[in-house]
SETIVO-396903 format. One record per residue (C-alpha): residue in three letters; chain; x, z, y negated. Coordinates in pm, 1 decimal. Layout:
N
  fise  badren         x         z         y
   ALA       A         X         Z         Y
...
***
This chain:
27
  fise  badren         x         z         y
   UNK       A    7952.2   15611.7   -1373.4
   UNK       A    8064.3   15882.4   -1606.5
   UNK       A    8159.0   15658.1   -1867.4
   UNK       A    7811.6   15500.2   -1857.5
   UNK       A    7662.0   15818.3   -1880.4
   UNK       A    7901.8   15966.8   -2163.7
   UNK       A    7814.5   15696.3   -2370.8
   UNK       A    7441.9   15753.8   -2315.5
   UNK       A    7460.5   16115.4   -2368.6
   UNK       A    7649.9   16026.8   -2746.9
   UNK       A    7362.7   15793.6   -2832.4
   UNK       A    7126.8   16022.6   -2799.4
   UNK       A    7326.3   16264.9   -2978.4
   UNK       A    7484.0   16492.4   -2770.7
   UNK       A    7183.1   16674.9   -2681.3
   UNK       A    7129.4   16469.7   -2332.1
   UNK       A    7512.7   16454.0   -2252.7
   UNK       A    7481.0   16652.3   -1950.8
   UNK       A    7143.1   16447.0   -1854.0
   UNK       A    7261.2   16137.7   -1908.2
   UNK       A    7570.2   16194.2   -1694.5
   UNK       A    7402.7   16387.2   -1420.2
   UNK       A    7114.1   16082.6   -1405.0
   UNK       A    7426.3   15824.1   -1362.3
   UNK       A    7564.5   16011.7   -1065.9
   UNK       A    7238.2   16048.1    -925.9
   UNK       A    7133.1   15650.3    -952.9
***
């Protein structure tokens, strides 16, 4: 799940890193 979320986080641009992983543990 982190991995999923890392790579979300750098596609957005770095800004949403800690979003993107929180929402993947969440889900």
């Amino acid at each position: 799940a982190l991995e999923k979320g890392l790579r979300f986080a750098i596609r957005e641009g770095g800004h949403t890193v800690g979003a993107g992983a929180v929402t993947e543990i969440i889900e």
